[in-house]
N, C-alpha and C positions, 0 to 999 in steps of 0.2 A: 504493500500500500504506500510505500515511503516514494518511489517511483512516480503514485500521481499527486502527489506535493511537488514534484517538481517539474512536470511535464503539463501540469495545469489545465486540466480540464475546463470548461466553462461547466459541465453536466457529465456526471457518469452514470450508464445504464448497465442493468446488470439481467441477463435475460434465463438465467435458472440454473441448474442442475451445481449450487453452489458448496452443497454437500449432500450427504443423506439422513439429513431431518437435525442437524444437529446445532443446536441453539449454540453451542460455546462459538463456532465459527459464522452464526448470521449477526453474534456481538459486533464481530469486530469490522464489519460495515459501518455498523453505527461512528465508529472511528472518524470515518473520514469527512475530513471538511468540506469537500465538494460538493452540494446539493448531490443527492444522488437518490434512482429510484429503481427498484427490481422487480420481476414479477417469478415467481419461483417455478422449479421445473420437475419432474417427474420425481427425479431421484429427491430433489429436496422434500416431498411430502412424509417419509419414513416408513414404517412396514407398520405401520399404526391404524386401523382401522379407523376406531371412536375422531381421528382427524385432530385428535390432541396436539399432537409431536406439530402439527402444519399451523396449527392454532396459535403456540406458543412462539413459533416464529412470526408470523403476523401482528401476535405482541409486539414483538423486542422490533419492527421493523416500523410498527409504527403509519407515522406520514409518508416514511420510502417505500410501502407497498403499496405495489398496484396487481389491481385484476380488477376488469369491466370496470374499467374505472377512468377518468381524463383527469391530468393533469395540467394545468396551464402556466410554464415556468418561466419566470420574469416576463412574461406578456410577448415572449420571443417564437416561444415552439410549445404546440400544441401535442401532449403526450398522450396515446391513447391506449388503454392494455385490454388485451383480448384473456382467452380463459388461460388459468393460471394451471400450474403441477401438468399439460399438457404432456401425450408422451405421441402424440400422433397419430399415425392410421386413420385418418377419418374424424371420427368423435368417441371418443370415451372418458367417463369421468368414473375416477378410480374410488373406491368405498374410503380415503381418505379425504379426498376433495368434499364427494356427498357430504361427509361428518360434520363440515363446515357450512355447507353450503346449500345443504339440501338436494334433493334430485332435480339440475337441471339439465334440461332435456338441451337436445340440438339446439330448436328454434328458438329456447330460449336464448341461450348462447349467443345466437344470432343478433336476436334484435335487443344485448344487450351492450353489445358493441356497436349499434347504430344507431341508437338512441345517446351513449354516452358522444356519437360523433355527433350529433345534433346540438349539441355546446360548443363545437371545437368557434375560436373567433380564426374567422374567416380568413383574416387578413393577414395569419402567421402560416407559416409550416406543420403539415402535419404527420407524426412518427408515429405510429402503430406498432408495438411491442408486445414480444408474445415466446414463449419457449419455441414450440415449435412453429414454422411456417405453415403458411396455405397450401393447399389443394389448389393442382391446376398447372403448375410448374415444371411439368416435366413425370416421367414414369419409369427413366433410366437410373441403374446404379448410382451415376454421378450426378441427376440432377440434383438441383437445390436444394430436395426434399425428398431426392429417390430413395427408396429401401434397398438396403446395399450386403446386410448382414446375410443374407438368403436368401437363394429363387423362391416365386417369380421373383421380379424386379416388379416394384411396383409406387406409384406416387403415394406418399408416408404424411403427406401435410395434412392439417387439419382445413375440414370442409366446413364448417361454421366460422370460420376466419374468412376462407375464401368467398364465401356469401356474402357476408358483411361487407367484404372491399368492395366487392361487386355491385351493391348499394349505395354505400360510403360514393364510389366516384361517380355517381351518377348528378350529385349533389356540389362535389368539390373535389380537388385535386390530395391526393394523396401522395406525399412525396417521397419518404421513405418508409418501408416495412421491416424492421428489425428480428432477429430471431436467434436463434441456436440450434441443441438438438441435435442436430445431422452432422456428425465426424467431416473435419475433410479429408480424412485421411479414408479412406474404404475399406472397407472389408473382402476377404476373397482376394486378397495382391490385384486391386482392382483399379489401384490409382487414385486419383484425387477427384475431389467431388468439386463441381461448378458451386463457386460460393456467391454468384452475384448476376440481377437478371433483371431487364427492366420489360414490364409489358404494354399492350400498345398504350395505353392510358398514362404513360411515362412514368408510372411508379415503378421505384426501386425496390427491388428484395435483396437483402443483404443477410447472409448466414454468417455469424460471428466465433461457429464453435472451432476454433481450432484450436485440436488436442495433440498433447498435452498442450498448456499454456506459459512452460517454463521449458527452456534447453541452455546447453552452455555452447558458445561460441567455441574456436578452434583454441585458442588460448585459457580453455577452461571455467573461461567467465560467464557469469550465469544472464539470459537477457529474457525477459519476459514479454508474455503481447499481449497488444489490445488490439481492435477494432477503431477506428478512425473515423472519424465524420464530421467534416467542418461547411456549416453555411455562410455566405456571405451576401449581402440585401434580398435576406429572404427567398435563397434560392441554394437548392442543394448544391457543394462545389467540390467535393470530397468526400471520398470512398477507399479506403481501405486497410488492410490488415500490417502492425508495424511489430517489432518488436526493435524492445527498447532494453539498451543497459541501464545495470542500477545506477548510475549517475545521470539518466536521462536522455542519454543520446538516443539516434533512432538507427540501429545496427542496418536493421533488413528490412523493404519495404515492398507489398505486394497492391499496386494502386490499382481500383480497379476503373477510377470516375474522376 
């Protein structure tokens, strides 16, 4: 964390799978000075049924969490989160999410992400954040959202997200869709997975998981990544994947925008 003290974030997002359910490491978010906001991810829910373990992170997170939720940060960028502990394939909500949240269905899903867009102001950008991506993206190994661990191959994104967008831009511009989830590294000595895609409606998809998220350089020095994204008058102008030495520098960079 000492990294984005110095590399300076305006906003860090944090898109899930941040451990498995364990409140000691959702503390140390709380840590950081940067405005920051997460939406949690599959493995973060815990093997907790009653949706306790998910609950208590939700505590300790506070104002930084989002699910079905908008957030509108310094009047600059409109944050929008879709369904939370997300693990893909379609729609499923796992008997930890229920515990929380009750039994929502698809459609509910749906139209509660396009209701929370019906706030978004107009006049900023708008980021849609979510563990896994949409449905719609592609059906191969290496898509954005393809299923990679085992035949078939098959599209892995969630279909209540992609309904929404679908929605969502009929109304306004959607500019980036943020997400995780999907390895870029593949399964099956398969290669690397497309981590960046825009469709006709000019919205961005952008896959942020790349695992692991620490390596050591040839000199044995350790550099960590982030995912990158900088707007300038209100217009997407930067896209992509850096890692960065512990003093800050940016070692290796993978632009994709």
């Amino acid at each position: 964390m000492k990294v984005l003290s110095i590399i300076k974030p305006n906003i860090v997002l944090f898109v899930g799978d941040i451990s498995d359910g364990s409140v000691k490491i959702i503390k140390k978010i709380n840590e950081i000075k940067i405005p920051t906001f997460v939406i949690l991810g599959n493995h973060d829910r815990g093997k907790d049924s009653t949706g306790e373990t998910l609950s208590k992170q939700i505590r300790v997170l506070g104002e930084k969490y989002c699910a079905w939720d908008l957030k509108v940060f310094n009047n600059q960028i409109n944050l929008l989160s879709a369904r939370p502990c997300s693990s893909g394939g379609g729609y499923y909500l796992s008997k930890e999410v229920k515990g929380v949240y009750g039994p929502i269905t698809e459609n509910d899903s749906i139209n509660k992400i396009i209701k929370c867009s019906e706030e978004t102001v107009e006049e900023i950008p708008l980021i849609i954040m979510s563990h896994a991506g949409p449905s719609g993206l592609g059906s191969e190994p290496k898509s954005i959202c393809g299923k990679d661990w085992k035949l078939p191959s098959l599209d892995w994104g969630d279909r209540d997200l992609s309904a929404a967008i679908s929605q969502i831009q009929k109304r306004r511009k959607v500019d980036l869709v943020i997400f995780g989830h999907m390895h870029n590294r593949l399964k099956r000595n398969l290669g690397l997975r497309e981590m960046f895609k825009i469709d006709s409606e000019g919205t961005i998809y952008f896959n942020t998981a790349v695992v692991p998220r620490y390596k050591t350089d040839e000199d044995g020095k350790l550099l960590i990544n982030f995912s990158w994204i900088e707007f300038e008058n209100k217009e997407l102008r930067h896209v992509s994947h850096r890692w960065y030495s512990e003093s800050g520098e940016i070692r290796e960079e993978d632009k994709f925008f």
